[in-house]
C-alpha positions in Angstrom: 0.0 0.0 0.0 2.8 2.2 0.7 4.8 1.4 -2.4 1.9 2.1 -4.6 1.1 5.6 -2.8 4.9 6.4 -2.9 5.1 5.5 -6.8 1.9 7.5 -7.3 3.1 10.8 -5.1 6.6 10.0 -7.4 4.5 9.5 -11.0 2.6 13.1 -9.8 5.4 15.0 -8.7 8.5 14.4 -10.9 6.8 13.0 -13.7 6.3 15.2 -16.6 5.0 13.2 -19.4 1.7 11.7 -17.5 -1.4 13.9 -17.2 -1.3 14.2 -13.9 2.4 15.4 -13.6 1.8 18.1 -16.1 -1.3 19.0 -14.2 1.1 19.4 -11.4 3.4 21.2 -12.8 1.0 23.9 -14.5 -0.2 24.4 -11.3 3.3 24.9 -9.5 4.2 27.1 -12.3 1.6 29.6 -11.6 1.9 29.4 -8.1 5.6 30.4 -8.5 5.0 33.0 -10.2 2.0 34.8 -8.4 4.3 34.1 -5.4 7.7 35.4 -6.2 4.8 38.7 -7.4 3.8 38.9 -4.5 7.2 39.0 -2.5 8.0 41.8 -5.2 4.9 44.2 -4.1 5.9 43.6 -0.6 8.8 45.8 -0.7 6.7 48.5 -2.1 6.4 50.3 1.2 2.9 51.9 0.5 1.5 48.6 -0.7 3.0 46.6 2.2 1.8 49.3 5.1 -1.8 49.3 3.6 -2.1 45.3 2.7 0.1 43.5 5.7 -2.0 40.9 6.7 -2.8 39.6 2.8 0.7 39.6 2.5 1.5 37.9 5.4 -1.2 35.3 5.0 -0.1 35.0 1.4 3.8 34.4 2.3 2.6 31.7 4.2 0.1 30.0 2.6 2.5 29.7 -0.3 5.3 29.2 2.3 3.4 26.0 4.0 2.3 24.6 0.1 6.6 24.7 -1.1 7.2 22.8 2.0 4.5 20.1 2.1 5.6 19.5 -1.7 9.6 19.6 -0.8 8.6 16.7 1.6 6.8 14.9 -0.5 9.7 15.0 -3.1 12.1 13.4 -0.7 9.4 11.0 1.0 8.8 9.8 -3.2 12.0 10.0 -4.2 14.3 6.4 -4.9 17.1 8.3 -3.5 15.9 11.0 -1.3 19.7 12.1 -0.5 20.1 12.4 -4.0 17.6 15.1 -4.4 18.4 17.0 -1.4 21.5 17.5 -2.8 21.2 18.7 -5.9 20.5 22.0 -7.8 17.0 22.1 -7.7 16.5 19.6 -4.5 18.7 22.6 -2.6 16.6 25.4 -5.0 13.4 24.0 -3.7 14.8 23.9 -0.1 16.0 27.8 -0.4 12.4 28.7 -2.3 10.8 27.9 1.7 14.1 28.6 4.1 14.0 32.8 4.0 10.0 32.5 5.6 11.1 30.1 8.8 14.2 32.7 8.9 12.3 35.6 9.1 10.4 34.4 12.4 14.4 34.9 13.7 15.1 37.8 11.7 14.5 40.8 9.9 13.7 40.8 5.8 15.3 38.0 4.9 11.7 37.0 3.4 12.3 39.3 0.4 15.5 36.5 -0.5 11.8 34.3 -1.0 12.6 36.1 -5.1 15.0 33.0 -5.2 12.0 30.9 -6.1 12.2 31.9 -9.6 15.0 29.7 -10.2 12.6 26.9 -9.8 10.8 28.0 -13.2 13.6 26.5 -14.6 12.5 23.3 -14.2 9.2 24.1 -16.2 11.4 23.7 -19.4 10.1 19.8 -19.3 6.6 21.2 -18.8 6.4 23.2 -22.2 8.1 21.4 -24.3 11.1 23.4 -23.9 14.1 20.7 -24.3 15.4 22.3 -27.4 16.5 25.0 -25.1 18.7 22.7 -22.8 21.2 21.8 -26.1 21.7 25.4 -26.3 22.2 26.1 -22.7 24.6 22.5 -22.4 26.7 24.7 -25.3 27.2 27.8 -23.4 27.9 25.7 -19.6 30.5 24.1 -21.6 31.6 27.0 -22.7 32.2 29.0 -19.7 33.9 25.9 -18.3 36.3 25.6 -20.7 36.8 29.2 -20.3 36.7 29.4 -17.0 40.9 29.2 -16.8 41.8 31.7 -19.5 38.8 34.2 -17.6 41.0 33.7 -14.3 44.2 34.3 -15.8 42.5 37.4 -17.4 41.3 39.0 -14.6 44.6 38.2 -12.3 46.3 40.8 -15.5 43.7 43.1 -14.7 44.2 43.0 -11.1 47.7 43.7 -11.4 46.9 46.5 -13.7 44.6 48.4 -11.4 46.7 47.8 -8.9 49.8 49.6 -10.3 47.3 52.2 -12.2 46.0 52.7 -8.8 49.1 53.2 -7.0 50.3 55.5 -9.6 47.3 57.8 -9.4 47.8 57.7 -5.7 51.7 59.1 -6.0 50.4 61.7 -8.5 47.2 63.1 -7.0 47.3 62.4 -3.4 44.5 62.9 -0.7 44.0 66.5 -1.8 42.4 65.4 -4.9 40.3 62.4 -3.5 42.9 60.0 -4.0 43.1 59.3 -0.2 44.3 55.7 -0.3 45.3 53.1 -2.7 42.0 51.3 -2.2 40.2 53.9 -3.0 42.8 54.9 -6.3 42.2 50.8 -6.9 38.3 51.6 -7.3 38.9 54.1 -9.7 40.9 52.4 -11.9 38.5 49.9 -12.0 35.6 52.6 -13.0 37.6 54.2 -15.5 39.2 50.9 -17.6 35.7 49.3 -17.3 34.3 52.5 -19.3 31.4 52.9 -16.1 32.7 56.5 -15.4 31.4 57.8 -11.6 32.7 61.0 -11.7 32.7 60.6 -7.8 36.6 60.9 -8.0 38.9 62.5 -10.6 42.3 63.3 -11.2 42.5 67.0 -11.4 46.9 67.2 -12.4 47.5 67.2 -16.4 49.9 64.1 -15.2 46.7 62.3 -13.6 44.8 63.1 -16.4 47.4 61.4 -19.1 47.4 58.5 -16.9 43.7 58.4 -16.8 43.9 59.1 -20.4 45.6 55.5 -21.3 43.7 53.6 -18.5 40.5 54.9 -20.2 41.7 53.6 -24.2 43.3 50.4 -22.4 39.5 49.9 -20.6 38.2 49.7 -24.4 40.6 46.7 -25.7 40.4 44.8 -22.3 36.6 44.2 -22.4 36.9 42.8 -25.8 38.9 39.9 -24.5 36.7 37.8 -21.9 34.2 38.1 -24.9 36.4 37.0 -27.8 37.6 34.1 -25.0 34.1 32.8 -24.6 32.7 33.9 -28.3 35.9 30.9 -29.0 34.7 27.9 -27.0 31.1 28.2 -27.8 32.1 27.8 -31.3 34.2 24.7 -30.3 31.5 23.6 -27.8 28.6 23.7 -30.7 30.6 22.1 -33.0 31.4 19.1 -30.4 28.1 19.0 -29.6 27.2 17.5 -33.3 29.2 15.0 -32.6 26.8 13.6 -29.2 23.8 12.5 -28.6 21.6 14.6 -26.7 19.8 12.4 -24.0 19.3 12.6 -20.5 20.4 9.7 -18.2 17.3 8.1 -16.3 19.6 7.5 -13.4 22.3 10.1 -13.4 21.6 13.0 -15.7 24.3 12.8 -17.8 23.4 14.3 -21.0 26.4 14.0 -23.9 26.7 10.4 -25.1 28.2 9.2 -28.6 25.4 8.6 -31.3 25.2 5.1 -31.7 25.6 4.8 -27.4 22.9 2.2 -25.7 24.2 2.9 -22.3 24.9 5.9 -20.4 29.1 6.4 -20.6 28.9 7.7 -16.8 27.2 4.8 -14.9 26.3 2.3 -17.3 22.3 2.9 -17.5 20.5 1.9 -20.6 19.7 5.0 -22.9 
């Protein structure tokens, strides 16, 4: 009796293709959104001052409907460990947390916005799944990037550094210059085109410097693009060569073509 209300709670919940998990999911999707709306109007102060109890009821109700279904994941669930820890298993944990904090403290309800992350999963719901090759292309991407972005931005932290320092020697505190740090954070405005105006070097020696920092901003934001613009051409064209199917067990979506069984842990395809 227990198996078969566990496999029915599992078939409602996590499974997309039967009527009843797409009924589920329609539903969870709306009551995402109105509820990650209604979190937003709160910090309106007007609204909240004149409306406090609908809001407060409303957090709640929503609040008390996230957690009954976050238990009922890991109650269904083959491997409830599994879910809890991962993405959307800690997601749907998050999406309830910021409530039960804020009986502790102060407005850490409005972090309850972090429930839009769980619209993610409504990709399955829509049909969406042509989306996730494109989105596999750019993770891959930004991981194979990740190294040359890092050695990148250590450059760049030397050269703000030394552009910092340098503006520091020249201007001094009587410009607004009163501390590296603070010459640091304008080097970082000016190469990254922002442009404050809080602080300014006001010597035609500053100004030069500036100058350069300002033309050298242009060519360094070119680079993390052309970086990234070069592996998600490498990372489409790899991703030709696999088959795109997710794992019933693990997840694991790139697999040769003519594969049968999943590469990572041996499932059948």
């Amino acid at each position: 009796m227990e198996v078969n209300l566990k496999n029915k709670i599992f078939v409602t919940i996590f499974g997309a293709d039967t009527r009843a998990g797409k009924t589920f999911d329609v539903i969870l999707f709306w009551m995402i959104i109105v509820s990650v709306i209604v979190v937003v109007m709160e910090s309106v102060s007007t609204l909240q001052e004149a409306h406090k109890q609908f809001f407060f009821s409303t957090e709640w109700f929503f609040t008390i409907i996230f957690t009954l279904e976050y238990l009922l994941r890991i109650y269904s669930s083959p491997r409830p460990w599994k879910y809890m820890t991962s993405f959307f298993g800690i997601v749907d944990l998050l999406a309830i947390l910021p409530t039960y904090m804020g009986l502790i403290f102060d407005h850490t309800t409005f972090l309850l916005t972090i429930r839009a992350l769980r619209l993610l999963r409504m990709f399955r719901v829509f049909k969406l799944g042509r989306y996730l090759k494109e989105a596999a292309i750019l993770v891959r991407a930004l991981q194979q990037s990740f190294r040359k972005i890092i050695i990148f931005f250590g450059a760049v932290l030397t050269l703000v550094l030394i552009l910092g320092s340098m503006l520091y020697l020249i201007e001094g505190e009587e410009n607004g210059f009163t501390s590296i740090p603070q010459s640091i954070y304008w080097a970082i405005v000016t190469i990254t085109t922002v442009g404050y105006g809080d602080i300014a070097p006001a010597t035609v020696l500053g100004k030069i410097l500036a100058s350069v920092a300002m033309l050298t901003g242009y060519s360094i934001i070119a680079v993390p693009t052309g970086i990234i613009t070069l592996e998600m051409g490498k990372a489409a064209k790899s991703g030709t060569d696999n088959r795109q199917v997710s794992c019933t067990n693990c997840g694991h979506r790139l697999h040769d073509k003519d594969a049968q069984f999943c590469k990572m842990c041996g499932t059948k395809l």
